[in-house]
Structure formats: structure tokens, C-alpha cells
N, C-alpha and C positions, 0 to 999 in steps of 0.2 A: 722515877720517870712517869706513871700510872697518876702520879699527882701532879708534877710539872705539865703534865699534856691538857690535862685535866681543867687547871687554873688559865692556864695558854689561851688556850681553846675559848675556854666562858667569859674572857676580858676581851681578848683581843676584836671581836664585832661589836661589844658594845660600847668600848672605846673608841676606835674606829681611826690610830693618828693617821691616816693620808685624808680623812674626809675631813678632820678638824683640824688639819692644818691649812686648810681652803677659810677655815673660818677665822683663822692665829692670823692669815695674811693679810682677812679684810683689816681685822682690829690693829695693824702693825703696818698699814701702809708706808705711813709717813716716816718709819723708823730705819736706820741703814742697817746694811748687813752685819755689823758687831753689834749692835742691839736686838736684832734678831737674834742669834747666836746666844749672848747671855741669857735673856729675855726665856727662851727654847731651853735654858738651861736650869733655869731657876723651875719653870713648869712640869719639867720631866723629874725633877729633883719633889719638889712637891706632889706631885703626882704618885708617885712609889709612897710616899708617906701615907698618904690619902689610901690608897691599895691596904697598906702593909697596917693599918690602924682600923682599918673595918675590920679587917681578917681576924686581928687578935684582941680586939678590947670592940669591934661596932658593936657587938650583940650585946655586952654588959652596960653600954653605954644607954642607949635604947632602952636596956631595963629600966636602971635607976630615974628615967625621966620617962616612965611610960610609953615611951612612945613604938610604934609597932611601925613596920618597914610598909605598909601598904600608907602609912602617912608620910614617911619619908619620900615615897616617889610622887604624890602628891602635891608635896610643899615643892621637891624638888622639879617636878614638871612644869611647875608655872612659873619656876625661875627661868629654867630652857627653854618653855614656850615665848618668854617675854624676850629673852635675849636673840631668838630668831624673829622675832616678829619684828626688835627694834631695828637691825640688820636687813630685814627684807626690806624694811621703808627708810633705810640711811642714805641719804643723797650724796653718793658717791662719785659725782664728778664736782659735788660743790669742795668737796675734802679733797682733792685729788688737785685741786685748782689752789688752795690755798700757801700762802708767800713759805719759805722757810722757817724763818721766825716764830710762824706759829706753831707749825708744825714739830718744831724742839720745844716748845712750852709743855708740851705732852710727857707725863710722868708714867712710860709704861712699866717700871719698876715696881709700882704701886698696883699695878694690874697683875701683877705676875701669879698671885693664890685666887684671887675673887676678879672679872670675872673668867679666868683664860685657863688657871688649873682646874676650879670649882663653880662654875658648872658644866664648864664649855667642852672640859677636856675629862676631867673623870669625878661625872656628878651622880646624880640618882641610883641611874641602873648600876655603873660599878661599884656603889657600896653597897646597894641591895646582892649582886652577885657575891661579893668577899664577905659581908655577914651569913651571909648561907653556908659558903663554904666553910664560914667560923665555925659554923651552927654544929655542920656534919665534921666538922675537925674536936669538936668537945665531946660525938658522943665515942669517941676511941678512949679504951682504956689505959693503954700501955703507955707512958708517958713516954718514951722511945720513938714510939709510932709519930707523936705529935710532933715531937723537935724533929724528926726524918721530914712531915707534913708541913711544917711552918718553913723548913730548908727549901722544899722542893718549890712552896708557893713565891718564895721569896726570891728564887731564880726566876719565877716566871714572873713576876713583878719587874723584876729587874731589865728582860727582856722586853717586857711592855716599854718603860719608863726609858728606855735606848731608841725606841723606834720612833716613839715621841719625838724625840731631839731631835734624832735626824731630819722627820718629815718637818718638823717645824723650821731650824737651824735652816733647811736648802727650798725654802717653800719658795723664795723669791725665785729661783732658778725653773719655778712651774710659772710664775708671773710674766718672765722672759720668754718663756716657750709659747705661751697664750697671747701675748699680750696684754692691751691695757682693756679693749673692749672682751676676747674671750676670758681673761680675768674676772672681767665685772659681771659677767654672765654665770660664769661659776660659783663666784661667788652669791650672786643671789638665789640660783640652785640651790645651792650648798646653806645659805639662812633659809630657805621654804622646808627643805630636808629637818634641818635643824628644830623646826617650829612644828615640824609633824611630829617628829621624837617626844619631843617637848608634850607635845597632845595624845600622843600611845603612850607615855610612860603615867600621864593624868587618867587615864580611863584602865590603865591597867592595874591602878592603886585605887580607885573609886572601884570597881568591878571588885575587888578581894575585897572593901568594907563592905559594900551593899550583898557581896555571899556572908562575910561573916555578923550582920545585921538580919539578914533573911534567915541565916540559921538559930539566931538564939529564940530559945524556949520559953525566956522570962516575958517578951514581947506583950503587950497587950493584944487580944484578938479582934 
């Protein structure tokens, strides 16, 4: 329980599904409600994977390719910074206005991992959190304790990867409550939110190099 609250707790605001399903709605206007539905389905499916593959192999992965988690939210911040900034300035009555036709041309199938699970929905900061916890789950000895610890985390993945769905699956029934104009207002909200994220998670991964840069020894003076 001490570990399911534990995982709960560290994913659930940095995932955030009712504020990134404001951003599933922008990217999914043109689509009907059973495409939302699978769509919502596929992303929450995806998503627990993304969770449940940091947790247990992020760390070892990271090793074998050098790379350290303060680059991870780096690379990963200016993928979020670019994907709210394109959103802040998407003209959204020109899309909102276009025939039928085009609007099924749209292959959101193909958007389903990159970019609505990865980065939109559980990018940087959630696989910086589940490798940490990997981190602090490998230094347990009892090999008992960890299968108990991989159980508990995986229940609360599981509960992430539900609320997901849901909030995305019934996001249209907040479009109907809004409107089309209180819609479009949230939704731009919700990409300026998105494009701050995107810029705290870059200066939170540049701030860990430039301490761990200021701290080495070898440095020329």
C-alpha cells in the first residue's frame, strides 16, 4: 500500500489526465465520438507501457546509451515546449470550419504513441519519475520486497492508465458543457500551460547539468 500511494501520488500531477485531455480534445476535434473512444484507448494502453518500462529497464537503458535523465527532460522539454507553442498559434476556427471530407483524411491512428501518448500525455517528467523510482526499487535486497514493489507500482500504473481513458474517452462531453468559444479558450490555456511545462522541465534539466558541470574538479580554472 506504502508503495502504491507512493507511485499514485508522484505520477498522478505530473501526468495530469483532466488537463491533457483539454489538449487530446484540441488535437481530436474533427474526430467522432468512437474514434475518440479507441483513440483514448490506445493512449491509455500505451501509456502504462511507457510507465511500466521506465520503472523496470528506464535506468538500464539510459546506462547502455550514456545518457543521464537531466538530458532526458531536456530533449524531452523542447519536444513539449514545441508541441504547446504549435497549439498556442493553431488557428482554430480555420480547422473547425473545414468540409467533412477533409476532416476524415486525418489518420489519428497514427498519432495514437507520438504525439498524444509520448509526449503530450506521459513524456519527460513521467519517465524521469519511474526511473527514480526504478532507481530506489534496485537498491532493495530481498528479491520478495521488489516483486511486492513492481506489484504495487503496477496497480498504480494501472490506475493512472484508467483515468487516462476515461478523461479522454468523455473529453467531448466538457466541449459540450463549454462550448465552442469556452472550448477554444481553454484549449489555448491549456497549450500556454503546456509550453510553460515544456520550459520548467528545460531549465530543470539545464539547472542539474550546469550544478553537475560547476561541481567537477577536473574543470580547467
Amino acid at each position: 500500500m506504502e508503495a502504491f500511494l507512493l507511485v499514485l501520488a508522484a505520477l498522478f500531477p505530473v501526468v495530469n489526465p483532466p488537463g491533457a485531455a483539454l489538449i487530446f480534445l484540441s488535437m481530436t476535434k474533427c474526430a467522432s465520438a468512437s474514434e475518440r473512444r479507441s483513440l483514448a484507448r490506445r493512449v491509455a494502453l500505451n501509456s502504462f507501457f511507457v510507465m511500466m518500462g521506465s520503472l523496470v529497464i528506464g535506468a538500464f537503458i539510459l546506462q547502455i546509451y550514456g545518457i543521464s535523465i537531466p538530458v532526458v527532460r531536456v530533449a524531452g522539454g523542447l519536444i513539449v515546449a514545441a508541441a504547446g507553442w504549435a497549439l498556442l498559434n493553431d488557428g482554430t476556427k480555420k480547422k473547425a470550419d473545414q468540409p467533412p471530407i477533409q476532416a476524415e483524411q486525418t489518420d489519428y491512428a497514427s498519432q495514437a504513441f507520438y504525439p498524444l501518448t509520448m509526449p503530450l500525455t506521459t513524456g519527460p517528467g513521467t519517465i524521469a519519475v519511474m526511473i527514480s523510482l526504478g532507481l530506489s526499487r534496485s537498491a532493495k535486497s530481498d528479491f520478495s520486497q521488489d516483486l511486492l514493489y513492481i506489484a504495487s507500482s503496477s496497480l498504480a500504473a494501472v490506475v493512472i492508465a484508467a483515468t487516462i481513458y476515461v478523461c479522454f474517452a468523455y473529453c467531448d462531453r466538457l466541449e459540450r458543457a463549454l462550448g465552442r468559444t469556452g472550448t477554444d479558450i481553454m484549449v489555448r490555456l491549456s497549450a500556454f500551460v503546456l509550453f510553460c511545462i515544456g520550459v520548467q522541465i528545460i531549465w530543470s534539466g539545464a539547472s542539474d547539468l550546469i550544478t553537475v558541470m560547476m561541481s567537477r574538479t577536473d574543470l580547467p580554472k
